[in-house]
N, C-alpha and C positions, 0 to 999 in steps of 0.2 A: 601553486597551480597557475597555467600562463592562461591566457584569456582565449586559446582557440582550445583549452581543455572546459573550460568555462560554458564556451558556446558550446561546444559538445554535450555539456550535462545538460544545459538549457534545455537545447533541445529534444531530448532525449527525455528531462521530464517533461516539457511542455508534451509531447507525443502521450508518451504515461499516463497526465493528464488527459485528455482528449479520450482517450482509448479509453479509462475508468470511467468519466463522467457517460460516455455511450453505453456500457455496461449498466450503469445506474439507470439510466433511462427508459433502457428496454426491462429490468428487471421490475419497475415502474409499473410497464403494460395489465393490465388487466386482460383477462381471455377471458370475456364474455359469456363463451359458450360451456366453461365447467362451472355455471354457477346453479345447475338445473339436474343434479347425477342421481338417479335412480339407485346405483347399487353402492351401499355401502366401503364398498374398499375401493370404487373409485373416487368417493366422497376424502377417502382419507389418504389415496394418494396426491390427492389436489391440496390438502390440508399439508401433507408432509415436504409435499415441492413449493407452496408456498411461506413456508417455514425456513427451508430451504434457500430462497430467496430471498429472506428478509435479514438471515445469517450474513450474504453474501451481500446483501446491499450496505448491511451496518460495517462491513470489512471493507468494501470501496469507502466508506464515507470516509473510514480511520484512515486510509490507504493516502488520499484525496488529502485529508490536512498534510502529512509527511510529505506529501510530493510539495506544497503550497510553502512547508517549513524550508523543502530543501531548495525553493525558486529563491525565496526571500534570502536564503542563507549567502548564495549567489549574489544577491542583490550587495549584502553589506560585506561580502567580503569574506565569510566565514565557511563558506563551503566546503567541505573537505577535511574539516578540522575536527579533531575528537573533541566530543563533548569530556571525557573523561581526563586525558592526560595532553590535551593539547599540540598532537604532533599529528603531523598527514595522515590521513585514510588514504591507503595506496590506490591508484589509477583501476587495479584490478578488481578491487572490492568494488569501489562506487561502481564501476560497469555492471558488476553484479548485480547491487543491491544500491542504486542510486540516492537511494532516501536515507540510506545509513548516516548513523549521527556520532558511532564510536570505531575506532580502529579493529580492527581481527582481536589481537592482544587484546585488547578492553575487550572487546567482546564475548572472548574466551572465559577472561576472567570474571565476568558478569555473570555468565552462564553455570561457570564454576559455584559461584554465590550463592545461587537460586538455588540448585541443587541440590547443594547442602544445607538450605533453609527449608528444606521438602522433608 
């Protein structure tokens, strides 16, 4: 991968980056004013959305290392590189799926694994 594909990922996670961590932040907020609910099923819709957000903040956190994995990977040189069989993740997939750590094929075949370990 040449170094303006490089700068491309860069920043593309750094943005990633930025974008989840403000996510995290706001889901952070406390709304003061549903801590006082008279009825019932709004008590447990407040219960179910904040459940709901503590889902989604645990999924930016995992989110958050991957992007952090895939700066550093950048960093030593390894970016773009299947963890599995050691040959490029194509241009198209990272665009996709930036933080990816295995090629389609590895991935395919992973997926295949799991499946039939079900």
């Amino acid at each position: 991968m040449d170094t303006k594909d490089l700068a491309y990922f860069r920043k593309l996670l750094e943005d990633l980056k930025l974008e989840t961590l403000k996510e995290l932040e706001e889901d952070q907020e406390i709304d003061a004013t549903k801590n006082h609910l008279p009825d019932d099923n709004d008590v447990a819709s407040v219960q179910y959305e904040q459940a709901f957000k503590i889902r989604m903040a645990e999924r930016n956190r995992k989110y958050l290392k991957k992007i952090d994995k895939a700066i550093s990977k950048i960093d030593n040189g390894t970016y773009g590189i299947c963890e599995e069989c050691d040959n490029e993740i194509s241009f198209d997939r990272l665009k996709a799926r930036p933080v990816a750590t295995v090629c389609i094929e590895c991935k395919i075949e992973l997926e295949k694994e799991e499946k039939s370990a079900n």
